[in-house]
C-alpha positions as CSV (number, residue, x, y, z in Angstrom):
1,X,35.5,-76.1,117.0
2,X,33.9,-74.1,119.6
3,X,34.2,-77.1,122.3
4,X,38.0,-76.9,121.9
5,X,37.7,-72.7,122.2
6,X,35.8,-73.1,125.3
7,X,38.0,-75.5,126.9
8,X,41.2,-73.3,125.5
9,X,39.3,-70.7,127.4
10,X,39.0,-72.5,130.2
11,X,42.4,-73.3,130.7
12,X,43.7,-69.8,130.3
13,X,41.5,-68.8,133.3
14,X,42.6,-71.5,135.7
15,X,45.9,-71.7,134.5
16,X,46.9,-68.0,136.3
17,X,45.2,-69.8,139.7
18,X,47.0,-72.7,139.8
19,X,50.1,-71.3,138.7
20,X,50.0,-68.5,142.0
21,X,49.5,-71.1,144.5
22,X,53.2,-72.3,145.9
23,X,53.8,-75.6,144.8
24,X,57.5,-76.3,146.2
25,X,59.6,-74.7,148.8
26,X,63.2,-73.9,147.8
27,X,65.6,-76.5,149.9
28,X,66.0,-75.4,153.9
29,X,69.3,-75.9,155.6
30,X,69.3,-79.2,158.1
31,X,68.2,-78.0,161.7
32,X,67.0,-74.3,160.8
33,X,63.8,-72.8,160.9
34,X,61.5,-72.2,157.9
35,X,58.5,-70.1,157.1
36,X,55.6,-71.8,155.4
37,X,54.0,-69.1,153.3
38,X,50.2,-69.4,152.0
39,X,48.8,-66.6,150.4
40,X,44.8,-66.3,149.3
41,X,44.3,-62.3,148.8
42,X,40.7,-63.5,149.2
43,X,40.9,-65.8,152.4
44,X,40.8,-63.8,155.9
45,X,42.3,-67.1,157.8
46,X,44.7,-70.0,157.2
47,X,45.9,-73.0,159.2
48,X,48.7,-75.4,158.8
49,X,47.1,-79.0,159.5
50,X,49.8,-81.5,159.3
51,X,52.9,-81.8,158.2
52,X,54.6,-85.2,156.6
53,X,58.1,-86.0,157.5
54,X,60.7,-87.7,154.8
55,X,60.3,-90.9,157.0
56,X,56.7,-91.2,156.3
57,X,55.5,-90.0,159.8
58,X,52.7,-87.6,159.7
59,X,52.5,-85.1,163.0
60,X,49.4,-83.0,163.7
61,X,49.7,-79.3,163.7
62,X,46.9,-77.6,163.8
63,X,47.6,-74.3,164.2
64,X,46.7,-71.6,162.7
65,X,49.3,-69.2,160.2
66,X,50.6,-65.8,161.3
67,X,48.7,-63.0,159.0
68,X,50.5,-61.0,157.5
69,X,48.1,-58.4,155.7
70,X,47.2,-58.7,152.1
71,X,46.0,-62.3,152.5
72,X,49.8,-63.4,153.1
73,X,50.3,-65.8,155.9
74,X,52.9,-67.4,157.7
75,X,54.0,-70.1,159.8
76,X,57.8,-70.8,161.2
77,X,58.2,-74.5,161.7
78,X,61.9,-76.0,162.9
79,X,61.5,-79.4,163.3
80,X,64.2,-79.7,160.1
81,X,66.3,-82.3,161.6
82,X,65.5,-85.5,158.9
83,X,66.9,-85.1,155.4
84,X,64.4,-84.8,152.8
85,X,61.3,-84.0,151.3
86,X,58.4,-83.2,153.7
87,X,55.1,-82.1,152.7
88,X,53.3,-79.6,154.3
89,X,49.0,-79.7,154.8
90,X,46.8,-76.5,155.4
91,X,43.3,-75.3,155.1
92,X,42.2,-71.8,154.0
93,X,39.1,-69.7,153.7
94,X,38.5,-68.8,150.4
95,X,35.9,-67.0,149.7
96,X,34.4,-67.8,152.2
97,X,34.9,-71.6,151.6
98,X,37.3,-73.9,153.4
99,X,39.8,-74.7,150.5
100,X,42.7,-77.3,151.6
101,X,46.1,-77.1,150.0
102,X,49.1,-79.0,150.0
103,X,52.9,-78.6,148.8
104,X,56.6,-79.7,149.6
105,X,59.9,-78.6,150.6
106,X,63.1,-80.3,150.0
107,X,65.4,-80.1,153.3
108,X,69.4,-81.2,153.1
109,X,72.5,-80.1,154.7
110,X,73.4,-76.8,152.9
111,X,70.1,-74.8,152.5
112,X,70.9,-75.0,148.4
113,X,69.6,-76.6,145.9
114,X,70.9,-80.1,144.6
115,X,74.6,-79.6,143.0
116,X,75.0,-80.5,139.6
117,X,76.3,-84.0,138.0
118,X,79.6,-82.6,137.3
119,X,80.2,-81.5,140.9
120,X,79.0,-84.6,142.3
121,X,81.6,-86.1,140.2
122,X,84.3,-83.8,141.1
123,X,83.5,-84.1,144.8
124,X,83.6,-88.3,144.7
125,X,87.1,-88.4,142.6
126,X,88.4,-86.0,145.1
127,X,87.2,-87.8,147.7
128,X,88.7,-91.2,146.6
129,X,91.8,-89.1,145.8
130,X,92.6,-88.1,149.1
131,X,91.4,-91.2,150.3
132,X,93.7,-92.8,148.6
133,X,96.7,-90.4,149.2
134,X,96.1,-90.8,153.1
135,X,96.3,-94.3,153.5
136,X,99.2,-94.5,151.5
137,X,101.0,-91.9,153.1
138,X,100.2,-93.4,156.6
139,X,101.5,-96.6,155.6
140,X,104.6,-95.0,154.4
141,X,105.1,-93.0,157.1
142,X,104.8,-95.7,159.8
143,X,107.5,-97.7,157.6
144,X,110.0,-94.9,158.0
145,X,109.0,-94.5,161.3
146,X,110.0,-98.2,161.9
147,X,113.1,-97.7,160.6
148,X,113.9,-94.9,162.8
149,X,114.6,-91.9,159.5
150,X,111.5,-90.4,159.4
151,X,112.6,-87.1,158.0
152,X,111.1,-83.4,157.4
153,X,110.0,-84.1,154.4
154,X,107.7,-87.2,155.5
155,X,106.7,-84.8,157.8
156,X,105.7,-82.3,155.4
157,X,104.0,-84.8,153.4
158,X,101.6,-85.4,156.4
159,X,100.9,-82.2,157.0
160,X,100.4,-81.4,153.6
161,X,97.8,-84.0,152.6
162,X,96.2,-83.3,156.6
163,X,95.4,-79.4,154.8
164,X,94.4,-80.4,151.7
165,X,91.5,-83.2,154.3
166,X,90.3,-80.0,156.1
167,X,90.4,-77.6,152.6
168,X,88.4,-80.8,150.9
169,X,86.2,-81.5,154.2
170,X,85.1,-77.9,154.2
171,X,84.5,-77.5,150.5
172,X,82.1,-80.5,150.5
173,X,80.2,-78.9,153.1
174,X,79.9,-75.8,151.8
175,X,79.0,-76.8,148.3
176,X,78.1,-80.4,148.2
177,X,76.2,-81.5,151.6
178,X,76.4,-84.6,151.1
179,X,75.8,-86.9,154.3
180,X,77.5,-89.9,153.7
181,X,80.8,-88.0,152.7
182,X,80.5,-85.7,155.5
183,X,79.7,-89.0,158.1
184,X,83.3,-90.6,156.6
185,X,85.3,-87.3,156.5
186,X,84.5,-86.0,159.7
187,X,85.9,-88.9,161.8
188,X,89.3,-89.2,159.7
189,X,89.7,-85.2,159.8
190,X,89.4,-85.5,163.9
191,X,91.8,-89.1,163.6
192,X,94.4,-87.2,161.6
193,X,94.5,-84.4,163.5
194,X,96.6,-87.4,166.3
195,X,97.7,-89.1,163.5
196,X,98.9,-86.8,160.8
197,X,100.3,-84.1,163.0
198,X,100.7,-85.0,166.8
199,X,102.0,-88.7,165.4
200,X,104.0,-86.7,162.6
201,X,106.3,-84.6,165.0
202,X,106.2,-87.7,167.3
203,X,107.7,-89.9,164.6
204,X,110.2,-87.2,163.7
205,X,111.4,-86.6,167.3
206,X,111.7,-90.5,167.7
207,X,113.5,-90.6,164.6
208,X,115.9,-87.3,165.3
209,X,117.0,-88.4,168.9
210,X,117.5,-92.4,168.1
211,X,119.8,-90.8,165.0
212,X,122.0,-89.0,167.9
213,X,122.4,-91.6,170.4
214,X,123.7,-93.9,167.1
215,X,125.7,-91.0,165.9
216,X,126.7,-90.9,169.9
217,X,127.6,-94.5,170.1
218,X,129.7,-94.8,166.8
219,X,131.9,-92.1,168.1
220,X,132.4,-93.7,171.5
221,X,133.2,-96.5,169.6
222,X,135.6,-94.7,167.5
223,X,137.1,-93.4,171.0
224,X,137.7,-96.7,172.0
């Protein structure tokens, strides 16, 4: 009974220093700058040693951490361009005693932390949605187009589904982050930008003026 009070004992007094010690960073935004903290209110130096990258490559730093006063220190690193976790080495004095540490920090493309389940969800059956609205609505509208009545309100339809791209596009990045999405959407919000709106008004001009010169040729024909 008093072996499992001792080590109860034990437990409450490391339990405090382990706990006070940062274990894991909250997520940095893609291609910012972060600051490394360390603190040891009993350490008078502390240096960052390396620093392992989400692809596995490990990079040297050895540098030392900006103090701070109060045994707080500090170091700004900006080499966030990978997605991922990265784990971050340093060395302190405490006590007197060179004490290494270690801990991680999650980087992705909005600087948050990961969205829920249900968003995820949300975001990939809107994104098939709209997917799936554009291509059928580009088919459609290049069949009217053939046939020369492409109208206002195949018009408005591109436009339409071209805001609700760019509202969607934007919402993903702000909330979501996620790569692959942004890597697809990007390219078809720049391709409908020709497609959906230059190609929209060109397709309704087409159609307006070759409804004229028939319009124009029945009469003469009537005339004659």
């Amino acid at each position: 009974m008093k072996r499992y009070v001792l080590i109860l004992l034990l437990a409450l007094l490391i339990l405090p220093v382990a706990t006070a010690e940062v274990q894991t960073l909250k997520p940095a935004k893609q291609n910012s700058c972060i600051n490394l903290p360390q603190e040891y209110a009993n350490a008078t130096w502390s240096n960052i040693t390396v620093i392992q990258f989400p692809d596995q490559t490990i990079i040297q730093i050895n540098s030392p951490m900006t103090s701070l006063g109060g045994g707080y220190f500090n170091y700004t690193f900006c080499n966030t361009s990978q997605l991922g976790d990265y784990i971050v080495n340093g060395i302190s004095d405490v006590d007197g005693i060179a004490t290494s540490w270690v801990y991680d920090f999650p980087v992705n493309a909005t600087g948050r932390p990961e969205p829920s389940g249900i968003l995820i969800v949300f975001f990939v059956i809107g994104f098939l949605t709209i997917m799936g609205l554009l291509i059928y609505l580009l088919i459609y509208s290049f069949g009217h187009a053939i046939k020369k009545d492409f109208d206002m309100i195949d018009l408005s339809f591109l436009l339409g589904i071209y805001f609700v791209l760019i509202s969607f596009f934007l919402l993903q990045r702000q909330y979501l982050g996620s790569v692959v999405m942004d890597s697809i959407l990007y390219p078809v919000v720049i391709g409908g930008a020709f497609i959906n709106v230059l190609g929209g008004f060109t397709f309704l001009f087409i159609s307006i003026l070759w409804q004229n010169m028939e319009k124009q040729r029945l009469a003469g024909g009537l005339e004659r």
